[in-house]
C-alpha positions in Angstrom: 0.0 0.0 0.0 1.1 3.4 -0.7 -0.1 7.3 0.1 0.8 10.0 -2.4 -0.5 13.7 -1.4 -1.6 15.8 -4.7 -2.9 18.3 -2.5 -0.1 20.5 -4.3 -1.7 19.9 -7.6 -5.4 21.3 -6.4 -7.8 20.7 -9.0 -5.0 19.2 -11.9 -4.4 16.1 -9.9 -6.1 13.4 -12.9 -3.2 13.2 -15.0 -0.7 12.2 -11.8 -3.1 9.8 -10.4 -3.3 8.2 -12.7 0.4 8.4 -13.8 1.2 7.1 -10.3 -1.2 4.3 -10.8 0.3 2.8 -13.9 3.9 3.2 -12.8 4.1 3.4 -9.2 1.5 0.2 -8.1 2.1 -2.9 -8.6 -0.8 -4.8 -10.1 -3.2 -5.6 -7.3 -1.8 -3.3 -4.6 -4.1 -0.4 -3.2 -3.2 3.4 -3.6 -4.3 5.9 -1.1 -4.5 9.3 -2.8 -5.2 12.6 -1.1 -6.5 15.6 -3.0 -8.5 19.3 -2.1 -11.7 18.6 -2.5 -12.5 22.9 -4.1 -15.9 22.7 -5.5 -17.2 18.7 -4.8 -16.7 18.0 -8.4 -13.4 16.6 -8.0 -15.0 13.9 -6.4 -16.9 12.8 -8.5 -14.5 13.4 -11.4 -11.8 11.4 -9.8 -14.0 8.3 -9.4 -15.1 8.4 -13.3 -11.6 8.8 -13.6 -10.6 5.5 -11.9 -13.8 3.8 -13.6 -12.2 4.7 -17.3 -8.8 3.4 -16.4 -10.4 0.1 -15.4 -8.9 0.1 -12.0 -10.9 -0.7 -8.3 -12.1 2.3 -6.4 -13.0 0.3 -3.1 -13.6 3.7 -0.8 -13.8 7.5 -1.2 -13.7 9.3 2.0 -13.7 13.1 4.0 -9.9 13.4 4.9 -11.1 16.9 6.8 -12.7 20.2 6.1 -11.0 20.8 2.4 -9.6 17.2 1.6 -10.7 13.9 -0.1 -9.2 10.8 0.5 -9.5 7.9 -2.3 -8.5 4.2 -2.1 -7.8 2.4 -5.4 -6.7 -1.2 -6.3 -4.4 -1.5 -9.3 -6.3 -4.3 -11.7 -4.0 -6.3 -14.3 -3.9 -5.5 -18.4 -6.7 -7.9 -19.1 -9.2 -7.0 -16.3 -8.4 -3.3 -17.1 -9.0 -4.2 -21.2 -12.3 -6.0 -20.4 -13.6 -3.2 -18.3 -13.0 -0.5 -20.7 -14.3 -2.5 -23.7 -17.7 -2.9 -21.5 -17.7 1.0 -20.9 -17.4 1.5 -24.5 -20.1 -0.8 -25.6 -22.9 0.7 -23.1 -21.1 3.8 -24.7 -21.9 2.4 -28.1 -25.3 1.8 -27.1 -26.2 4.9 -25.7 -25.4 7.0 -28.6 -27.1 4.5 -31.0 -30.6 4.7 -28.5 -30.1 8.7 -28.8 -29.9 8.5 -32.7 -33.0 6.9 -33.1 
């Protein structure tokens, strides 16, 4: 397991996460990130973030008054594939239903 503080990065932390993620975690091992929370959307954001990537939020949590914490699990190339190929079929889907 491993903390990383993005704090510093305030609203621009997406990119690193996820950098940190798919460089710095092995696969299966958990990631507790810490970023300012600003307007509530970051919240949000960050776990549609980790849902794209394919990767295991398993908690989101109030740090304190202007922090977030998040706890992600690293998921292996295939799991990661497969999840991302469902997202873009219901993706797929979507848009075709809104066509018609």
């Amino acid at each position: 397991m491993k903390r990383y503080d993005l704090r510093h990065l305030k609203d621009e932390f997406y990119d690193r996460m996820v950098e940190l993620i798919d460089t710095d975690l092995k696969v299966a091992e958990v990631g507790i990130f810490l970023f300012e929370v600003g307007d509530f959307s970051s919240i949000q954001k960050s776990a549609d973030v980790i849902k794209e990537q394919g990767h295991d939020l398993m908690n989101s949590l109030k740090f304190n008054e202007v922090d977030w914490t998040i706890v992600v699990k690293k998921a292996d190339e295939a799991t990661k594939e497969a999840r991302q190929n469902i997202a873009l079929r219901k993706s797929s889907q979507t848009d075709e239903e809104k066509a018609k």
